[in-house]
N, C-alpha and C positions, 0 to 999 in steps of 0.2 A: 504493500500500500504506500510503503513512503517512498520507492522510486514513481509508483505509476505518478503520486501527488506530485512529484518535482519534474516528469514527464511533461505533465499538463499544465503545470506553472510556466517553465520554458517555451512549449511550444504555445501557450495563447497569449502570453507576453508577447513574445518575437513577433506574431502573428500578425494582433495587433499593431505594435507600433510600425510594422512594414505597410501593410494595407494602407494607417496613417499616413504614414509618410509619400505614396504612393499617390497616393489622392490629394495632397498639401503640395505636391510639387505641383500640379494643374490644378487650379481650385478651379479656374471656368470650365473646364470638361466637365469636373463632376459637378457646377451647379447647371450644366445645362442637363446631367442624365437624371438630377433632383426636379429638375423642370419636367423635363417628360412623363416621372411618376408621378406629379401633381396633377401633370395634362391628363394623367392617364383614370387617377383617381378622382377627380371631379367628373368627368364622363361618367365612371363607374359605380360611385359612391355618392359623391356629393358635392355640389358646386363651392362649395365653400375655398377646397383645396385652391384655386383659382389665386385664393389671398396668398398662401407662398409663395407664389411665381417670382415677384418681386424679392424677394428675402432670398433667394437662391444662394447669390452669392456668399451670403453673411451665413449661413448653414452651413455650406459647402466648407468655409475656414473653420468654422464651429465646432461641426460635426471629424472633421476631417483633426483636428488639433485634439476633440477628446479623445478620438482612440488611440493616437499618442501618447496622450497623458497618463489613463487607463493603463494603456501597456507597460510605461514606464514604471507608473505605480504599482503594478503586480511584479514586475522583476525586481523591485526594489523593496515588495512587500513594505508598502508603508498603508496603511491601513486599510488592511487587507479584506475582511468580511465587508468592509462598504464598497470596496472596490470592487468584489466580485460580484457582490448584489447588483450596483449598477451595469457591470458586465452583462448579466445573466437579462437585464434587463433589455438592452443595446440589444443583443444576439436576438432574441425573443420578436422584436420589432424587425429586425432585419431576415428573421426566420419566415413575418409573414409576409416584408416586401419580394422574397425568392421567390417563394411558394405560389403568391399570387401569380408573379411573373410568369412561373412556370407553367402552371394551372391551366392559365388563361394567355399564354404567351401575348402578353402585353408588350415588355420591356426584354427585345432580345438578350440584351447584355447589361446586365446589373449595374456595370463599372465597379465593382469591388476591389479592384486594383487596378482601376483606371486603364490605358491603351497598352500597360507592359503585360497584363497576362489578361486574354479576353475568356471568361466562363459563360459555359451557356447558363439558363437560368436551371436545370434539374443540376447540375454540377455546381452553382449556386448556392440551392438550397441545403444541398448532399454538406457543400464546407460546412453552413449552417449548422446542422445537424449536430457534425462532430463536434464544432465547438461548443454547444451547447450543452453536451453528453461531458465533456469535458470542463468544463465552469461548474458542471453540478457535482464532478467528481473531488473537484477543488474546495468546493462549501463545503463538502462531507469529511473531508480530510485536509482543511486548513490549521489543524492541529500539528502535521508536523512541516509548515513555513512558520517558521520562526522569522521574524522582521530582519532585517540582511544590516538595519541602521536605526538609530535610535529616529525619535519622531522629529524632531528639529532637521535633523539631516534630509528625512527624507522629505520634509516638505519642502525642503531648500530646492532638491533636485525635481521636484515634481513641478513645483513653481516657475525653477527655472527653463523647464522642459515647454510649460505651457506658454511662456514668453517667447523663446524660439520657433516652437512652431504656428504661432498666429504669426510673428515674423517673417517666417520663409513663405507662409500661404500670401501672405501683403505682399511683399517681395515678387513672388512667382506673378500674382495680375496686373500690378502695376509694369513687369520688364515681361518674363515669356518664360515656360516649365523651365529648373533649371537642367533636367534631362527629355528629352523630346522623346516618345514612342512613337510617334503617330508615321504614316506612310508617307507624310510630306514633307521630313526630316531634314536637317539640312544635309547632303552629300546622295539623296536620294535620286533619283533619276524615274521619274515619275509615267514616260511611258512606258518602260520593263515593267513597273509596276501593276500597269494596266493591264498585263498580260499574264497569262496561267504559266506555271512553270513548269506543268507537266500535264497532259491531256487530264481530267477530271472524270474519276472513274464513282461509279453508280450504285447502289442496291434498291431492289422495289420492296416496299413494308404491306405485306399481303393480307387481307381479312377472310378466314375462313374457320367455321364454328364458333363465332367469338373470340378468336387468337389469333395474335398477331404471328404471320411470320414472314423471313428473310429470303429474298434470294436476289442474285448477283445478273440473273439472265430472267424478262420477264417471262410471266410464265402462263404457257397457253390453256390451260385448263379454266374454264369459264367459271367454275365453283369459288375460286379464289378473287377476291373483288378488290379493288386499289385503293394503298392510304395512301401511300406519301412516296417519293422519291426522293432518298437521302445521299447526300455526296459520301463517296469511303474515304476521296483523300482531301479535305475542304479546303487543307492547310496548302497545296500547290494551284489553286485556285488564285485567282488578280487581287489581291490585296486594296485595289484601287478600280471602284467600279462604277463610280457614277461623277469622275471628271469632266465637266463637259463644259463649252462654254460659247455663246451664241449673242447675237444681235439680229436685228428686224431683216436682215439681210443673208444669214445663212448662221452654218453651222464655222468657226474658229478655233475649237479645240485646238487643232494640228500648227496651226499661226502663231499661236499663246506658248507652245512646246519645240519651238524652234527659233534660233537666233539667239541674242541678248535682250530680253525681257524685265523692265521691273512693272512691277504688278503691287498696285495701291488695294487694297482689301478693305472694302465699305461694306461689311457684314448688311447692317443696321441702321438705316439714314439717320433715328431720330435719337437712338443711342450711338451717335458717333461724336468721337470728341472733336467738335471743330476747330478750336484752338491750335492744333497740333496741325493742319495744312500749310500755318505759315512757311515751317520747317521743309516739309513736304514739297509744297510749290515751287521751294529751293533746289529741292533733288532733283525733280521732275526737269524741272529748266536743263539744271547741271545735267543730269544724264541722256537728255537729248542732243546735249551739243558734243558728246562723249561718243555717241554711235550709236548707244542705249534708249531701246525704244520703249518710252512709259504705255503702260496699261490699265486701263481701273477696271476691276468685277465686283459686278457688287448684285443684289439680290433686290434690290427695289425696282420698283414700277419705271418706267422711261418718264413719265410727267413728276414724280417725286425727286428722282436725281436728275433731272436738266434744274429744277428750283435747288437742288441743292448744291451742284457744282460749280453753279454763278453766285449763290451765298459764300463759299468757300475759295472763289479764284480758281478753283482747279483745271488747268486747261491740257487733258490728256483724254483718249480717246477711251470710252468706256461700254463695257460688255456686262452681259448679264450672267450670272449662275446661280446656283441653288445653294440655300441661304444655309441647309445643314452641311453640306461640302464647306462654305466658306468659313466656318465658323470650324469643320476643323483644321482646315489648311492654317492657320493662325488664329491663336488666341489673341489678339486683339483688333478694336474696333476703331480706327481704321488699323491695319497691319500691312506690313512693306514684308512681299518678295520678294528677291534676284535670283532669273533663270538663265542656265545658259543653255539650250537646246535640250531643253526640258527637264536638266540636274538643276535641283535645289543648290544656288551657290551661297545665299545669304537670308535672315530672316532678322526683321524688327519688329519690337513693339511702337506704338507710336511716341512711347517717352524715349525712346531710342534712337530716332532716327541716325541714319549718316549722314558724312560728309559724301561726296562724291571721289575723295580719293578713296576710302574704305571701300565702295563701290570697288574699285576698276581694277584694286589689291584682291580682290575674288575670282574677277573671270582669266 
């Protein structure tokens, strides 16, 4: 009992503060995947959710900082049965955000650790599960964690812990993750992306007497009726699948991924910092007369941004894309590109902007 107890001490500590930490490095991913369970829950539940929407952010560093804290304070065993209780508590709640998910596949992907490991929702729930099974084993047998520091100490280091990581969540939305997962990474190369890296092979999920079963070749026996068609290898499939990008005039995609490109990122018209074009309007200049052909994508209506490019001076030529694409190519509103024939060479936020020699030190 006292290894299984120090078993499960370790591994939901670590757990913990990883998931944390994980989520605190992008806090806009995860307040946009809190967004869509609210989206999802008001439809479902009850209009009210509707009021989080706005609060996202402030949860997402919240949320995202206690389970750090938590973690911290179970490794550190500083008061400990309240710590797990709230544990026990956190899991239970995230036990029934899986489940739903899963259920009623709602919310493909949970974000439980954000775009470095994607779980489906039943493999989700399944972590869930364990750690729940293991928090309860922890409350049964917190008799033999003994506190690792006396109480002063540990609330130093718990205190301290909770200062740094609403710091690094601050940090991470005012500048950009400070490790990027995502497909449009810098050093990426974003057509390869778009493409499967190895033919994408099949199983069909069969119904016959009430049971499900498997097979690899469909099968002609008319007794058997169709669920689903499941990819076996999903992982050599295009990592990147709904890049696209267009004007009243065609399709651009292929134009956008060739050449020397910078690319203004207008997620948002009415949440975009307009302030920050000054800077902007400067690059745009400068990297025109460099060879560097400016770009804007952005996701609004054509009559909302001709009013707002002439509010902001911004005088570069602008295309349209899909607002859940642009929002993850860069976390922020506006956010700066640099491509070179379609490799990620550089990425800003807008308190970041460059110079135009930083620019040219890329391509």
């Amino acid at each position: 009992m006292k290894l299984l107890s120090k078993f499960c001490w370790l591994f939901v500590g670590v757990l913990f503060v990883f998931s944390g930490l994980i989520k605190i490095n992008d806090p806009v991913g995860t307040a946009i995947k809190l967004e869509e369970y609210f989206e999802v829950f008001a439809e479902d539940i009850a209009s009210f959710f509707h009021v989080f929407k706005p609060m996202a952010l402030f949860l997402s560093i919240f949320l995202s900082a206690l389970e750090i804290v938590l973690g911290v304070a179970l490794l550190v065993r500083w008061k400990l049965k309240q710590v797990l209780v709230v544990l026990l508590a956190l899991t239970v709640f995230f036990s029934f955000l899986t489940f739903y998910s899963a259920y009623y596949n709602k919310v493909t992907d949970c974000g439980c650790f954000g775009d470095a490991i994607v779980l489906t929702p039943w493999q989700s729930f399944t972590k869930d599960i364990v750690l729940l099974v293991m928090i309860l084993v922890l409350l049964f047998t917190q008799r033999y964690l003994r506190p690792l520091t006396n109480f002063r100490t540990g609330a130093a280091v718990v205190g301290l812990t909770a200062l740094l990581s609403v710091g690094i969540g601050w940090y991470a939305y005012e500048h950009l993750p400070f490790i990027d997962f995502r497909a449009y990474k810098v050093g990426n190369h974003i057509p390869s992306l778009m493409k499967a890296s190895a033919p994408l092979r099949y199983k069909y999920v069969m119904l016959k007497d009430g049971k499900e079963l498997e097979f690899e070749e469909y099968p002609m026996d008319e007794q058997y009726k169709f669920k689903e068609m499941v990819a076996i290898n999903p992982e050599d499939g295009p990592k990147i699948t709904d890049f696209n990008v267009w004007n009243d005039e065609g399709d651009f995609t292929q134009e956008v991924l060739s050449g020397k490109k910078l690319l203004i990122v207008v997620q948002n018209v009415p949440k975009t910092n307009r302030e920050s074009f000054a800077d902007i309007n400067e690059l745009v200049a400068a990297a025109e007369q460099q060879g560097i052909t400016p770009l804007v994508l952005t996701s609004a209506s054509r009559q909302e941004f001709e009013e707002f490019r002439h509010e902001v001076n911004l005088a570069a030529p602008y295309y349209f894309g899909d607002g859940t694409v642009l929002k993850t190519m860069i976390r922020s509103n506006p956010g700066i590109m640099l491509l070179q024939d379609g490799t990620v060479k550089g990425m800003w936020h807008y308190n970041d902007t460059p110079e135009i020699g930083e620019v040219q030190e890329l391509l």
